[in-house]
FIPA-552680 format. One line per field, with one value per residue (C-alpha): residue number from 1; residue in three letters; chain; x, z, y. Coordinates in steps of 0.5 Angstrom, whole numbers, plus 2048, in hexadecimal, padded with zeros to 3 digits. Layout:
BEGIN
donu = (NUM, ...)
lumtor = (Ala, ...)
tigu = (A, ...)
X = (X, ...)
Z = (Z, ...)
Y = (Y, ...)
//
This chain:
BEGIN
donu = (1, 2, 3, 4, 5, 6, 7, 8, 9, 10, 11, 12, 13, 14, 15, 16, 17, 18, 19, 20, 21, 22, 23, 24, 25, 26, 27, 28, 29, 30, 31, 32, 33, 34, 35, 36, 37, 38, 39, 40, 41, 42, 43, 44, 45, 46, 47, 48, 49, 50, 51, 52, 53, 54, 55, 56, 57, 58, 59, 60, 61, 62, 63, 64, 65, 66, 67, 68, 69, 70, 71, 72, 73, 74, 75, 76, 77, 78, 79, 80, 81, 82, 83, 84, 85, 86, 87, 88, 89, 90, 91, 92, 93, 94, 95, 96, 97, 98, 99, 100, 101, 102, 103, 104, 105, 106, 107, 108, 109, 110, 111, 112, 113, 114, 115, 116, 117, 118, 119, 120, 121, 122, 123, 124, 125, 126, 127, 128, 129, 130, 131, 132, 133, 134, 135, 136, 137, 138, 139, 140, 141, 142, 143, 144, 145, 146, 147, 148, 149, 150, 151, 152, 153, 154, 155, 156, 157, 158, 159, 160, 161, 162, 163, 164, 165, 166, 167, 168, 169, 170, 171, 172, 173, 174, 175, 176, 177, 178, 179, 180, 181, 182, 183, 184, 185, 186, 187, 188, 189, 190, 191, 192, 193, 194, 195, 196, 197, 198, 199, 200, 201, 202, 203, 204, 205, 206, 207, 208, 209, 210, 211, 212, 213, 214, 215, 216, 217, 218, 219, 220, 221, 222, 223, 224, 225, 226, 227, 228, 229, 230, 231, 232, 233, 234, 235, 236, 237, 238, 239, 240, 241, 242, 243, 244, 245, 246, 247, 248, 249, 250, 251, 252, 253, 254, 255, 256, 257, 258, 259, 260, 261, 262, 263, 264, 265, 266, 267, 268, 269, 270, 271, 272, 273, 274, 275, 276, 277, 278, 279, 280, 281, 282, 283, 284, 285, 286, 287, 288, 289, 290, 291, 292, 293, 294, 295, 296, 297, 298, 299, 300, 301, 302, 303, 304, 305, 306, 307, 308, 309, 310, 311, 312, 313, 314, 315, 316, 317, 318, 319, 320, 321, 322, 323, 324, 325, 326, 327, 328, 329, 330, 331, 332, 333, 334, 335, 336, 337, 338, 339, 340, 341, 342, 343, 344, 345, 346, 347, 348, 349, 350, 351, 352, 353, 354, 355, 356, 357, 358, 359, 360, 361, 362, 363, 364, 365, 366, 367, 368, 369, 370, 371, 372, 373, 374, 375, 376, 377, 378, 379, 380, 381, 382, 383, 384, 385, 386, 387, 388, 389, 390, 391, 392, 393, 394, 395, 396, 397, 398, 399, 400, 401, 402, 403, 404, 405, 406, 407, 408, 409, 410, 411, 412, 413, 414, 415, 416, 417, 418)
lumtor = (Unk, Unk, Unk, Unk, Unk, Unk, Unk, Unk, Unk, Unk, Unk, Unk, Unk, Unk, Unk, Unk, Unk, Unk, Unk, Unk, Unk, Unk, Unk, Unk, Unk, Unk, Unk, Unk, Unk, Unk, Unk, Unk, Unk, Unk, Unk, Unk, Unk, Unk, Unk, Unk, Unk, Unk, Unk, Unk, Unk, Unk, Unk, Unk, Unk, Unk, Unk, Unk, Unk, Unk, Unk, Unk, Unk, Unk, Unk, Unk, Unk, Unk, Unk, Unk, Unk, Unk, Unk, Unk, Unk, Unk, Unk, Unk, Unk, Unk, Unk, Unk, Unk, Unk, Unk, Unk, Unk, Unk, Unk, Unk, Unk, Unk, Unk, Unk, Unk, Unk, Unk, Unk, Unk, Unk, Unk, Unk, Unk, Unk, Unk, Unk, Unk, Unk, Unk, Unk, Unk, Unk, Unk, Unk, Unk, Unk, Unk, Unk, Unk, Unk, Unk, Unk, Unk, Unk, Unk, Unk, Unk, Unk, Unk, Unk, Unk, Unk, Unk, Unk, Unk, Unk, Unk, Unk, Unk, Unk, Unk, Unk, Unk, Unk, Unk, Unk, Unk, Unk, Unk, Unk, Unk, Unk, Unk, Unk, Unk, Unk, Unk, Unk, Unk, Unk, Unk, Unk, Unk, Unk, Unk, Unk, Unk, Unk, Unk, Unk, Unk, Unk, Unk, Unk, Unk, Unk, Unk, Unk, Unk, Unk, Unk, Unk, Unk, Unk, Unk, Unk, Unk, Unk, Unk, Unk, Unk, Unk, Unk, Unk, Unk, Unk, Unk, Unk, Unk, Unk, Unk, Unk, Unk, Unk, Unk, Unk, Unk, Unk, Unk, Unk, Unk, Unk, Unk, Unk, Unk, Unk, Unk, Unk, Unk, Unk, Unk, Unk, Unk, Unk, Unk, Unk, Unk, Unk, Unk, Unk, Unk, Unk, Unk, Unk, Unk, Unk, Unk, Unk, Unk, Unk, Unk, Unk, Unk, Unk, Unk, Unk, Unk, Unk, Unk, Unk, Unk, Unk, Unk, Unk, Unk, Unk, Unk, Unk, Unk, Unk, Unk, Unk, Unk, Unk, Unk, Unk, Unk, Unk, Unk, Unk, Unk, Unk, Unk, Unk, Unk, Unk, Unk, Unk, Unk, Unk, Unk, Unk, Unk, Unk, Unk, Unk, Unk, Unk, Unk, Unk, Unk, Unk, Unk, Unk, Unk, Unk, Unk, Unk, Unk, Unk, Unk, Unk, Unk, Unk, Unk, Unk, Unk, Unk, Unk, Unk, Unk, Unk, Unk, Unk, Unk, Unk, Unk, Unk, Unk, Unk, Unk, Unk, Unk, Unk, Unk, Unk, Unk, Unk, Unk, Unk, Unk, Unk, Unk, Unk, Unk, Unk, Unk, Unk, Unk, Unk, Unk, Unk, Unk, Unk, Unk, Unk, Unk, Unk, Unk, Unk, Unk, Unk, Unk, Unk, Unk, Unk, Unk, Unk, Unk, Unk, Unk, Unk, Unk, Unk, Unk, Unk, Unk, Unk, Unk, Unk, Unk, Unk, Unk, Unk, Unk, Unk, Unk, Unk, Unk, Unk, Unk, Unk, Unk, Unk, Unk, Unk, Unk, Unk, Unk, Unk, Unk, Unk, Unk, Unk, Unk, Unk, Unk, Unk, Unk, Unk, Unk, Unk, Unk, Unk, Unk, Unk, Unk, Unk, Unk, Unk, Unk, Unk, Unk, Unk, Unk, Unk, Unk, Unk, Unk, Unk, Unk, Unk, Unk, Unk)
tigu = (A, A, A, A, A, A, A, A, A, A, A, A, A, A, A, A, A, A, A, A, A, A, A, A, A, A, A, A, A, A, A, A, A, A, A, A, A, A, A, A, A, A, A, A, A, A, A, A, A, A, A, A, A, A, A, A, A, A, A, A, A, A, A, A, A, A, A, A, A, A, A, A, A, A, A, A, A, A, A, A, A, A, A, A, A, A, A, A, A, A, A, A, A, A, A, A, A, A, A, A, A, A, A, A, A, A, A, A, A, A, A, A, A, A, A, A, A, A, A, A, A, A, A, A, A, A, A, A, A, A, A, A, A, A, A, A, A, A, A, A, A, A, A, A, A, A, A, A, A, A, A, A, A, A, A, A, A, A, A, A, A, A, A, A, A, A, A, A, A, A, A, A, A, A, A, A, A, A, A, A, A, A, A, A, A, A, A, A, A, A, A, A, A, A, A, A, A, A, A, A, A, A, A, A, A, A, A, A, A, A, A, A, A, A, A, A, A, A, A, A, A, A, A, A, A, A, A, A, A, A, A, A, A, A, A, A, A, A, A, A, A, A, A, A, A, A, A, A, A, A, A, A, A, A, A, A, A, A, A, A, A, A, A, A, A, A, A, A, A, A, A, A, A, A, A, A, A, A, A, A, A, A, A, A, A, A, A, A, A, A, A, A, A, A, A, A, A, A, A, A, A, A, A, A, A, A, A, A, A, A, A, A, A, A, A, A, A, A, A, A, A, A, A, A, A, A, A, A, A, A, A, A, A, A, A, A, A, A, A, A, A, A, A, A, A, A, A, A, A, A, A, A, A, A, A, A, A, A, A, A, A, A, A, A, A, A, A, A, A, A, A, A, A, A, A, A, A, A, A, A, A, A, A, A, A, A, A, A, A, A, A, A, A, A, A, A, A, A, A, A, A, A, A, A, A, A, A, A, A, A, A, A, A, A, A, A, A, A)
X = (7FC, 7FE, 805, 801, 7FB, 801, 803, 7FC, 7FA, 803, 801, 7FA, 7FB, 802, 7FC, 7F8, 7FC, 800, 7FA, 7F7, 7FF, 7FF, 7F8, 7FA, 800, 7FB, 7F6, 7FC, 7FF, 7FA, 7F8, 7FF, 7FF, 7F8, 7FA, 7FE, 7FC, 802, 806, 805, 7FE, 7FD, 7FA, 7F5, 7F2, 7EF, 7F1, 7E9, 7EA, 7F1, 7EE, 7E7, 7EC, 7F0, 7E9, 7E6, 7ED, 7ED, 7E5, 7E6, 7ED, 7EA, 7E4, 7EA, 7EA, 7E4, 7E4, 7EC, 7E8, 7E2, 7E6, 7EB, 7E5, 7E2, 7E8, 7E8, 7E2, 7E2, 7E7, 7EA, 7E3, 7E0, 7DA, 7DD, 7DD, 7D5, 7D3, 7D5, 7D2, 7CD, 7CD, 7CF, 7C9, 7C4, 7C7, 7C9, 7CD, 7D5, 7D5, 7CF, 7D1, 7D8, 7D4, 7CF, 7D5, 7D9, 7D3, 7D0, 7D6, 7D7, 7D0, 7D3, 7D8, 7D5, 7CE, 7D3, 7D6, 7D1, 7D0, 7D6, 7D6, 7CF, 7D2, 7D8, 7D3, 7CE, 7D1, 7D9, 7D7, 7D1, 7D5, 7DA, 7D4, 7D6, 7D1, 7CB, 7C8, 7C1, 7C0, 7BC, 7C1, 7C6, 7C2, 7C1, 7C8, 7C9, 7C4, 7C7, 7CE, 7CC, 7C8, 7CD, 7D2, 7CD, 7CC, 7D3, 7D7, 7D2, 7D3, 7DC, 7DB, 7D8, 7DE, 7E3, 7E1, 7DF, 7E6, 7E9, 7E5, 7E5, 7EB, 7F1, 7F8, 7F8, 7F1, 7F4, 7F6, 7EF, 7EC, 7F0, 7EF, 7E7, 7E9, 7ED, 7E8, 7E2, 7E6, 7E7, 7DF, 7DD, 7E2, 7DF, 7D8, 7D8, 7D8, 7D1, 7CE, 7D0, 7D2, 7CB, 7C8, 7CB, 7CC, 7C9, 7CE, 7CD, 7D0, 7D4, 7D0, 7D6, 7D7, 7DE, 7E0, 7DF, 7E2, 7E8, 7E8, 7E8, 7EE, 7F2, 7F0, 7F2, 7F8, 7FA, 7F6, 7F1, 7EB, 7E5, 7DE, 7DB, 7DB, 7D6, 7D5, 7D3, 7CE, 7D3, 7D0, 7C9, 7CE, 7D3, 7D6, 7DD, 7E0, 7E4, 7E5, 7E7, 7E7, 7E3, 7E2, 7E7, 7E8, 7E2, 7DF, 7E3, 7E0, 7E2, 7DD, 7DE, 7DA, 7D6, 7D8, 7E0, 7DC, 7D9, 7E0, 7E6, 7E7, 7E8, 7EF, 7EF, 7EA, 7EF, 7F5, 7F1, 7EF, 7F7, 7F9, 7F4, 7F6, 7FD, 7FC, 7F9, 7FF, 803, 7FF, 7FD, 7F6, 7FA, 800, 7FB, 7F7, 7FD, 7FF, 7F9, 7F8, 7FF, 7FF, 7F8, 7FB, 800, 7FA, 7F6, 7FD, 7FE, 7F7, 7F7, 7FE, 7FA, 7F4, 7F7, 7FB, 7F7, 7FA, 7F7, 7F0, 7F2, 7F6, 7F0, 7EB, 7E9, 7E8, 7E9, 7EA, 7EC, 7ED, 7E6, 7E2, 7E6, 7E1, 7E3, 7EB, 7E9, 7E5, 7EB, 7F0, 7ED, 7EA, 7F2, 7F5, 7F6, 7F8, 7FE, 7FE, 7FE, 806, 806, 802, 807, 80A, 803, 802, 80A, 807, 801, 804, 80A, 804, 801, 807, 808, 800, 802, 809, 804, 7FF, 804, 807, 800, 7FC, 7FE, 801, 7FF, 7F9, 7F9, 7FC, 7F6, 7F1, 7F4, 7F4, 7ED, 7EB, 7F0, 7EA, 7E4, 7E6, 7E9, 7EE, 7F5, 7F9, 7FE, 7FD, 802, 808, 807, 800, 800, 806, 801, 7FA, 7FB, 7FB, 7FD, 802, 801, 7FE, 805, 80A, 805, 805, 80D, 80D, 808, 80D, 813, 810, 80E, 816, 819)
Z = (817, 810, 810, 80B, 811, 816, 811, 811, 818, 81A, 815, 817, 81F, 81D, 819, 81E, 824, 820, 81E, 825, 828, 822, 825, 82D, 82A, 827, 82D, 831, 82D, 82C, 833, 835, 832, 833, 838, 834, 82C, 828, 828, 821, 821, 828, 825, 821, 824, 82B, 831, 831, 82A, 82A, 82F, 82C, 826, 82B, 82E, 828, 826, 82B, 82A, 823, 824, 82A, 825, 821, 826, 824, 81D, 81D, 821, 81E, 818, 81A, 81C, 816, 813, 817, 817, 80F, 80E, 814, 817, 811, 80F, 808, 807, 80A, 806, 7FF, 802, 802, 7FC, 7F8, 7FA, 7F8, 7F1, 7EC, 7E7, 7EA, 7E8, 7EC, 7F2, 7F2, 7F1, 7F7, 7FB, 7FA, 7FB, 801, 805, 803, 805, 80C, 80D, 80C, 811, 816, 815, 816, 81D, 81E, 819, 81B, 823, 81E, 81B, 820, 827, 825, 820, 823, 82A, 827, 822, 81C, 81A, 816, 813, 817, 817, 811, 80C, 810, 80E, 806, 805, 807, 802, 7FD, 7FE, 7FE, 7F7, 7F3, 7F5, 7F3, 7EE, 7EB, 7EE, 7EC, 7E4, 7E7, 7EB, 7E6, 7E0, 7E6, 7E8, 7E0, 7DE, 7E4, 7E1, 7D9, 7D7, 7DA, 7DC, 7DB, 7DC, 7E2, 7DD, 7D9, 7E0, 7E1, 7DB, 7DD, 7E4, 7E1, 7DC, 7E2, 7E7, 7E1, 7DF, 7E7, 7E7, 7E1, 7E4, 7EB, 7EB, 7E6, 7E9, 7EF, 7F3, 7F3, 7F5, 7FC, 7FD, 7F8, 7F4, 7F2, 7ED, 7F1, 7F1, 7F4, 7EE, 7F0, 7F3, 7EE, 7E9, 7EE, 7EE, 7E6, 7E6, 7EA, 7E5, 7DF, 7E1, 7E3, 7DD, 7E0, 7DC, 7E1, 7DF, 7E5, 7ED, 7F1, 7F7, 7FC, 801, 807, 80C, 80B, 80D, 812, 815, 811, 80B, 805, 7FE, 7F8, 7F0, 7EE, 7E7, 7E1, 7DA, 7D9, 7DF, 7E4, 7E8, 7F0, 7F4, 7FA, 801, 804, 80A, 808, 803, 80A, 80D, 80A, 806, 7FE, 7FF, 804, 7FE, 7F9, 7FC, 7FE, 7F7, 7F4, 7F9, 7F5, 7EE, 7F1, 7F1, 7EA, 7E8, 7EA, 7E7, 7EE, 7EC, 7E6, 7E9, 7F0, 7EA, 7E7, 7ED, 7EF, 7E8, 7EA, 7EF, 7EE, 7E8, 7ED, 7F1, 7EC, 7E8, 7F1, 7F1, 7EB, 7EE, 7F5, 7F3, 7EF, 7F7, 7FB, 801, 800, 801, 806, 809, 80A, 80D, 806, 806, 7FF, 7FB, 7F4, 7F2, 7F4, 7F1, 7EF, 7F3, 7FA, 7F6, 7F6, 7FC, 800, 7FD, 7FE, 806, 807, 803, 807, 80D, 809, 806, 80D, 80F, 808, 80A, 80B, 804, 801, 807, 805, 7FE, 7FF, 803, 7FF, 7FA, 7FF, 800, 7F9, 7F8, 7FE, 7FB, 7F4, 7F9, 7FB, 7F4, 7F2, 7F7, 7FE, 803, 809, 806, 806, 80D, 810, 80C, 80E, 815, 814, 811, 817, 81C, 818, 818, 81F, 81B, 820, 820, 823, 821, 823, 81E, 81D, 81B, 817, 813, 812, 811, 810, 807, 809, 80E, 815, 816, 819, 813, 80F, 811, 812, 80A, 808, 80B, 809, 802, 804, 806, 800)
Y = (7AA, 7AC, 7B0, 7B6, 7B6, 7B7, 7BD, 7BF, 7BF, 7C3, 7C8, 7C9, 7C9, 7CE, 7D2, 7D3, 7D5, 7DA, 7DD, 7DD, 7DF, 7E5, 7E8, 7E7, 7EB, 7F1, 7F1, 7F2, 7F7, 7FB, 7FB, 7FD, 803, 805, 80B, 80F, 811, 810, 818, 819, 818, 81C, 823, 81F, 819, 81B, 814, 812, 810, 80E, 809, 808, 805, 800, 7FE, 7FD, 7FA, 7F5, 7F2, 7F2, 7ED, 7E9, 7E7, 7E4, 7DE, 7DC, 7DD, 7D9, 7D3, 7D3, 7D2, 7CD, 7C9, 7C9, 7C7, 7C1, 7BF, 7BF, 7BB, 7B7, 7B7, 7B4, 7B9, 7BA, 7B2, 7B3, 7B8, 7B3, 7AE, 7B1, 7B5, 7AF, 7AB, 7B1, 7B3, 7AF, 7B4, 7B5, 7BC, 7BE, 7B9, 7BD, 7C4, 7C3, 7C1, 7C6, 7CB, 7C7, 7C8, 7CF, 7D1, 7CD, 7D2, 7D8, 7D6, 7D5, 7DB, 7DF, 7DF, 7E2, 7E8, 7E9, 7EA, 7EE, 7F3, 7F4, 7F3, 7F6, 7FB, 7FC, 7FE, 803, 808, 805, 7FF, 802, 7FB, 7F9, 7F1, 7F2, 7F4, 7EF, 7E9, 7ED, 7ED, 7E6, 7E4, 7E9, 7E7, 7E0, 7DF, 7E3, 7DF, 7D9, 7DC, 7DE, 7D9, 7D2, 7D3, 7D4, 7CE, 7CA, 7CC, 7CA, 7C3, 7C2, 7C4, 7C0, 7B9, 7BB, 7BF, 7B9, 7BA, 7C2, 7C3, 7C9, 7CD, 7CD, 7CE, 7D4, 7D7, 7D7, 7DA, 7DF, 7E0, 7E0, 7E5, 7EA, 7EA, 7EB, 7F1, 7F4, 7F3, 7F5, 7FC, 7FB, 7F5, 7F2, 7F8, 7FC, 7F6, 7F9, 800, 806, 809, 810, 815, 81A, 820, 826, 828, 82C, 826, 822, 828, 827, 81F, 81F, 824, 81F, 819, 81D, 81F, 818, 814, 810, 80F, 80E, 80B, 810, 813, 810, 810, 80A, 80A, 807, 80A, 806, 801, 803, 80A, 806, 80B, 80A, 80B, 806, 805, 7FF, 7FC, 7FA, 7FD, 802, 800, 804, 808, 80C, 80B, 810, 80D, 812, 812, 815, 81A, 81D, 81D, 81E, 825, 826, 826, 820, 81C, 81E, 81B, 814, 814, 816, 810, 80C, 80E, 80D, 806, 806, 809, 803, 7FF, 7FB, 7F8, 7F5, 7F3, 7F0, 7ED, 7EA, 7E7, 7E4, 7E0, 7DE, 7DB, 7D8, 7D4, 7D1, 7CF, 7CB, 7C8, 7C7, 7C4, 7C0, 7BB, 7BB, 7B8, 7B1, 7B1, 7AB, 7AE, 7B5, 7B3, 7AD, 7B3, 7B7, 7B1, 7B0, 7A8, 7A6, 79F, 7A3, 7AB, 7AE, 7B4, 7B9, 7BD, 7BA, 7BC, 7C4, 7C4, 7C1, 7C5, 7CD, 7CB, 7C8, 7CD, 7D3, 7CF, 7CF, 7D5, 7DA, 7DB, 7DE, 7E3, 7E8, 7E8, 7EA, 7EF, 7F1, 7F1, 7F6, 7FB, 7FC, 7FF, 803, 806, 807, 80A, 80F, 812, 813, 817, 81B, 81D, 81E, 822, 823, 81E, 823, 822, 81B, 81A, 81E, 81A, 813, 815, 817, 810, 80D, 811, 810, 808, 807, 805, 803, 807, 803, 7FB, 7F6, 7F5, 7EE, 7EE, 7F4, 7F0, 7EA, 7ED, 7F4, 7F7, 7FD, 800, 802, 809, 80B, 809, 80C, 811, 813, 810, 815, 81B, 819, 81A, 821, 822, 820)
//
């Protein structure tokens, strides 16, 4: 056995157990504290949903033993089980252009993927969300949004693909640094269509018509000098029972989009103040940092790509059998499906990361309008989403983008103090 498919299959099995030991963890957790709301939410949330949240906690982290299995599966069977060296073989008989060969192989095992996930987030939506009041998608929709997502998808990331392995095999030595100009240049032109283009092919978006909230929401935005294309509102409750609110879009395209579903919940003042917290991390200019950081660490994986595919070993490490340095599309596919098995103990510091904005976006909230305000709203959402209230320490620091429920909270109060 050769020593990088040992490295492989050590970091592999240390991945999967971890990730199988984090949510035991959680499930455990969870369960261990379902009898007793936490004392800082007693007045607010009654011990039925408390424990609601705890049961749709715990279903939701047991689906992860099959969505981690069903992972490590095909990751295996892809590369040391020898379905990547099928599928090339097979493609690189039917076409005769490299380019095409190297874009059908990709797409096909992607596609592979995708269908065998499906039975589990068909289970995820239509038994789990289903079972706990939130899901409000029929088969019908489930199945158009598959579609939907898979021809977008086809349809923004094959001319992407394309450029990548065009660049890969055309450009030379350097060619990552020409690839990453064009993922820069790609992520850059989808975040300035979504909101026009992409997004209502899913849900409908409507100008928010409450005119005094509206005149409200346009105060804040004033006063804390965001420029903003509209405010609409989603139809989330077509969907789910699920509530939120976010900012889409780039440059002139920028746009909040309020779900439905928060608007019939939340109060003026408790919409004010998630929109304060949202406009807290416009403020601390987290968009662009996230962004920055991003691109930052893709040149680090092409310029790491690029080294990896003139490596014999790589491929032969990965059950590729070659006699030379084989296409550049068997390169870039072996390095993304390998790459997060190495990337997931790290997950922490991104998760570290996040939370240190969250923070930030709260304490900007809290000078802005009211962090009584928001503390009742994000109790609400708590509620409304069966969100735990008490998570696992451990799996919150891997998985969680912002802080638990509790920490939150104390933080939001000690800015009411000071």
């Amino acid at each position: 056995m050769q020593t990088f498919t040992l490295f492989f299959l050590i970091t592999l099995f240390i991945s999967t157990l971890t990730q199988f030991w984090l949510a035991a963890r959680h499930i455990r957790h969870v369960s261990q504290h379902r009898a007793r709301i936490p004392e800082k939410f007693s007045s607010q949330i009654s011990l039925a949903d408390h424990q609601k949240a705890a049961d749709y906690t715990c279903a939701k982290t047991r689906m992860e033993y099959l969505n981690i299995l069903l992972h490590a599966a095909l990751l295996l069977y892809l590369t040391l089980g020898g379905g990547l060296n099928i599928l090339n073989q097979f493609w690189s008989v039917q076409l005769d252009d490299t380019l095409i060969q190297g874009m059908v192989l990709i797409i096909s095992v992607f596609l592979i993927t995708a269908v065998a996930e499906i039975p589990l987030s068909y289970y995820r939506t239509f038994v789990i969300e289903e079972q706990f009041g939130f899901n409000k998608m029929t088969p019908a929709m489930f199945l158009g949004d598959l579609f939907k997502k898979a021809s977008v998808g086809l349809l923004l990331g094959a001319p992407l693909l394309f450029g990548m392995l065009w660049s890969m095999e055309k450009m030379g030595e350097y060619w990552w640094v020409y690839a990453w100009i064009g993922w820069i240049s790609f992520n850059l032109f989808v975040l300035a269509i979504f909101p026009t283009w992409i997004a209502p092919l899913f849900n409908k978006f409507t100008p928010l018509e409450d005119t005094t909230l509206k005149n409200r929401i346009e105060q804040l935005l004033n006063k804390c000098g965001f420029k903003t294309s509209g405010l609409f509102v989603m139809d989330g409750s077509r969907r789910s029972n699920h509530g939120n609110a976010y900012f889409t879009g780039f440059g002139k395209t920028k746009r909040i989009v309020f779900f439905d579903t928060l608007l019939s919940r939340l109060n003026p003042n408790e919409i004010e103040a998630v929109l304060a917290h949202e406009l807290g991390h416009f403020k601390h200019n987290h968009v662009i940092k996230r962004i920055i950081f991003s691109f930052a660490m893709s040149l680090i994986f092409l310029w790491s790509l690029g080294y990896l595919m003139q490596q014999l070993w790589f491929y032969e490490g990965l059950g590729i059998s070659v006699s030379s340095v084989p296409s550049t599309a068997l390169a870039l596919l072996l390095f993304f499906l390998v790459m997060p098995v190495f990337t997931f103990l790290f997950h922490p510091l991104s998760s570290l990361y996040s939370r240190k904005h969250e923070f930030e976006a709260d304490a900007y909230a809290a000078q802005n309008a009211s962090a009584e305000d928001l503390i009742r709203a994000l109790v609400k959402l708590y509620q409304d989403n069966a969100a735990t209230l008490t998570p696992d320490p451990l799996h919150s620091a891997f998985y969680d983008s912002h802080p638990p429920a509790a920490i939150r909270v104390a933080h939001l109060q000690d800015q009411m103090q000071s």
